[in-house]
N, C-alpha and C positions, 0 to 999 in steps of 0.2 A: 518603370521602364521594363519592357519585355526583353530581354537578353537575347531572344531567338528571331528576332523580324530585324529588318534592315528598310531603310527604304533606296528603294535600286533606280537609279536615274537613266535615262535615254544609253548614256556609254555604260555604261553599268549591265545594263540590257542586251546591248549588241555585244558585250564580250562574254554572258553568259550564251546566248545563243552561237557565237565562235567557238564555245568551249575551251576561251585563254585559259590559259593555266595559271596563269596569278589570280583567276577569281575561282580556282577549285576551293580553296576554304572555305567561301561564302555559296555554296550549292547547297547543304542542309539550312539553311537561314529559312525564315518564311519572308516573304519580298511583299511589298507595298508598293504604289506608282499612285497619281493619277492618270486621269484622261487626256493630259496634256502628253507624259512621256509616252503614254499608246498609241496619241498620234503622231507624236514623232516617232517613234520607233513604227509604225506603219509606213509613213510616209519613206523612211531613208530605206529601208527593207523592200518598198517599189520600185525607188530609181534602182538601187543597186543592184537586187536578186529576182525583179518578177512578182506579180501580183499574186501567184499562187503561192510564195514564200512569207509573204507580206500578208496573204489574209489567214496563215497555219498560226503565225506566232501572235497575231492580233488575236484569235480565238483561246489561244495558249495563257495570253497574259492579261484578257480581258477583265477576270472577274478578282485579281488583285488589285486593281485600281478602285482607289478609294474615295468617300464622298470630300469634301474642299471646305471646310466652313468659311463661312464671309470673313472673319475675324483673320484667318488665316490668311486670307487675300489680300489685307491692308497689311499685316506683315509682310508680305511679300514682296509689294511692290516699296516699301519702306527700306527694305534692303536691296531692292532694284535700285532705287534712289539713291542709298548712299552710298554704292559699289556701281554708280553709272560711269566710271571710266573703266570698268572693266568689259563692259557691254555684256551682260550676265543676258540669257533667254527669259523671256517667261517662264516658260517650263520648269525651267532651274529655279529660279528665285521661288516659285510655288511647292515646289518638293521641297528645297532646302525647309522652306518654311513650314511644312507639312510635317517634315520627319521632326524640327524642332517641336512643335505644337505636340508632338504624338510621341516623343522620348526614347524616339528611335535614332541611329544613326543614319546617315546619310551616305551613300556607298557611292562614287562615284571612281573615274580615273582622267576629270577635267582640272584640268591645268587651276584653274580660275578659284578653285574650291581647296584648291591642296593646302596652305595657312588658314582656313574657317575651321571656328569650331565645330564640334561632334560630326566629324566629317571623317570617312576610313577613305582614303585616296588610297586607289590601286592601280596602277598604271602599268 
């Protein structure tokens, strides 16, 4: 496990781009994502702030998302499945699973994630 990477989810994202202050600890980390939290973090960064806001931090966070392996996929949707009352995103369940596969934490401040393991909830 590398001590200094985290994998940073969709909320994770948008409060380091707010610059919260509960995620000042976690600004030296090196961050990880997929393709899935870029698009989401594109997509809510358009309705909310403007397509020039949205295409700064898309350029920004682009080349920390990382490739997916299939294996990782069937975990994921395996923990969709057994956490289907909670109605977890894709995106989430894919990172959650990513950051497992890869011995990272999972940085999130989603409600849904706060009792999972290797999970840093920052809320």
């Amino acid at each position: 496990m590398n001590l200094n990477v985290l994998f940073a989810d969709t909320y994770a994202l948008i409060e380091f781009i707010l610059e919260s202050q509960a995620y000042e600890d976690f600004i030296h980390y090196d961050l990880v994502l997929t393709q899935f939290n870029l698009a989401e973090l594109h997509y809510n960064l358009l309705r909310e702030s403007g397509k020039e806001i949205a295409e700064y931090y898309f350029e920004l966070y682009k080349n920390l998302a990382i490739a997916i392996p299939r294996s990782v996929l069937k975990i994921a949707m395996q923990f969709k499945l057994n956490y289907r009352h909670e109605k977890l995103s894709y995106a989430d369940c894919i990172g959650y699973a990513l950051a497992g596969h890869l011995g990272v934490p999972f940085l999130t401040g989603d409600q849904k994630f706060q009792d999972k393991t290797n999970v840093i909830f920052v809320k």
